[in-house]
N, C-alpha and C positions, 0 to 999 in steps of 0.2 A: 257595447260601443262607448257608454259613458266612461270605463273606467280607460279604454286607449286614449278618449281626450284627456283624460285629469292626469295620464300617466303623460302624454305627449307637454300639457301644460306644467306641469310639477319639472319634467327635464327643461323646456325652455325656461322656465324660470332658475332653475339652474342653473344652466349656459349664458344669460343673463349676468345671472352674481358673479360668475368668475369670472367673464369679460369685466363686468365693471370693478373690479378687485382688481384687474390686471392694467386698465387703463387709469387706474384711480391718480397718477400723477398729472397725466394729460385732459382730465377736463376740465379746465377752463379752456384749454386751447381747442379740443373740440366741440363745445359749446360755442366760442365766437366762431369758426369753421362753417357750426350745422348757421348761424344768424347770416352769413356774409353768404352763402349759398342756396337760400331762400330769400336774399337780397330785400333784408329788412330794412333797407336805407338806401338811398337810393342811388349813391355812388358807389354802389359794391357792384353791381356789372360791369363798371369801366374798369374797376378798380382787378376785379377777375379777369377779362380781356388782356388789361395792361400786362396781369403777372406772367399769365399764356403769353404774351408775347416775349416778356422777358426770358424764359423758358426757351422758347424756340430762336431767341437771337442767340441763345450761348452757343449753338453749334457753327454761328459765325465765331462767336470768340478762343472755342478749343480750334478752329483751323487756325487761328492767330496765334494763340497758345503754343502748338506743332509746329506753325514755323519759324516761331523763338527758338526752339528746342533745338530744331533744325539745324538753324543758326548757331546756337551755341556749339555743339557738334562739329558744325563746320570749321568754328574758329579753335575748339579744341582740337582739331586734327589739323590745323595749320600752325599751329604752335609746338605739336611735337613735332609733327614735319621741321620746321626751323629747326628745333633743339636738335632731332637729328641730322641733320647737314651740318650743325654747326660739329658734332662727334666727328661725322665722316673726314668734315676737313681738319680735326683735331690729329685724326689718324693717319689719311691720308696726305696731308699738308702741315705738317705740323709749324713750320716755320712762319706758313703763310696764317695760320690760327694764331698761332702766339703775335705776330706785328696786329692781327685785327684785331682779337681784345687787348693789347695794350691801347692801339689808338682807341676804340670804345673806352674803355676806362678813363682813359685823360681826359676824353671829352665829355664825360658823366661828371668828373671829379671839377675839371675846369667848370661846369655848368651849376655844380653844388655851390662852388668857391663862387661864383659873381653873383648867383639870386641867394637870397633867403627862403630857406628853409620852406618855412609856411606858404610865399608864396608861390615856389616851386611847388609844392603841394597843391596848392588852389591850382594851378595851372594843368597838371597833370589829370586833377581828378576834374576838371574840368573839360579837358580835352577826351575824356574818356568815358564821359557822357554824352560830351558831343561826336564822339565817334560813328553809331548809328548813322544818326542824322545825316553826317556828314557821307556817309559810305552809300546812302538812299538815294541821294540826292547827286551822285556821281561827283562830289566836288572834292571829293580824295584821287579817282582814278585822273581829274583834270588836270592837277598838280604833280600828277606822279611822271605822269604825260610829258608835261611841260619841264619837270627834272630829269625825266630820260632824255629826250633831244635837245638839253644844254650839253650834258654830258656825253654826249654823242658829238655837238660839236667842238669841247674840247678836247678830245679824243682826235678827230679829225683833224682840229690845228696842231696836234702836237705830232700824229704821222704827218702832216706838211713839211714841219721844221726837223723833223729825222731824216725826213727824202734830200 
């Protein structure tokens, strides 16, 4: 029976050496580890708590994460959407494409020619920060609102003066 302990003790000491050959870069980190888990000080239970908790808030912050993602997705399929409408009416409107990127153009170009540069630039990547915000908080669809039914009434006074 003696020589199965000294043979069981001879392997864990073994087992021993090559785990700590294998962890030999990580002890000090497992050392303060084993001290904050025997909470030799006395703000390492709050201190443990807190981490657990930080831990279990991240799966609030991957749903948030997800519906970034989400978002972005969305906007990336609205944009090729555009891109292809603007193809369809290239193809099938061709007259009616070419008068609307002339007008978009003049009006990009007329837009370059009266601000500067730089602060066209400020403006743009400004508004395109503020975009979120602004899409969260409905005060884009308010505005879009309020530019459909102008255009809706001048539409209306112009079938008046046709009739």
């Amino acid at each position: 029976m003696a020589e199965g302990d000294n043979r069981s003790t001879n392997l864990l000491a073994a087992e021993t050496a090559s785990l700590e050959e294998q962890l030999q870069g990580w002890g000090e980190v497992m050392l303060m580890a084993d001290k904050v888990l025997r909470w030799e000080r006395a703000w390492f239970p709050p201190a443990i708590m807190g981490v657990v908790s930080l831990v279990f808030l991240t799966t609030e912050q991957q749903q948030r994460f997800h519906e970034i993602c989400s978002n972005l997705v969305k906007t990336r399929r609205r944009t090729v959407g555009w891109w292809k409408r603007l193809f369809t009416l290239k193809e099938e409107k061709p007259k009616m494409y070419f008068m609307t990127m002339i007008v978009s153009l003049a009006a990009v170009a007329w837009v370059g020619q009266q601000v500067h540069n730089l602060l066209l630039t400020y403006l743009i990547v400004t508004f395109l920060l503020l975009l979120p915000g602004l899409n969260q908080h409905g005060i884009i669809l308010k505005y879009i609102g309020m530019a459909k039914r102008e255009i809706n009434k001048l539409l209306k006074q112009k079938e008046k003066k046709n009739e």
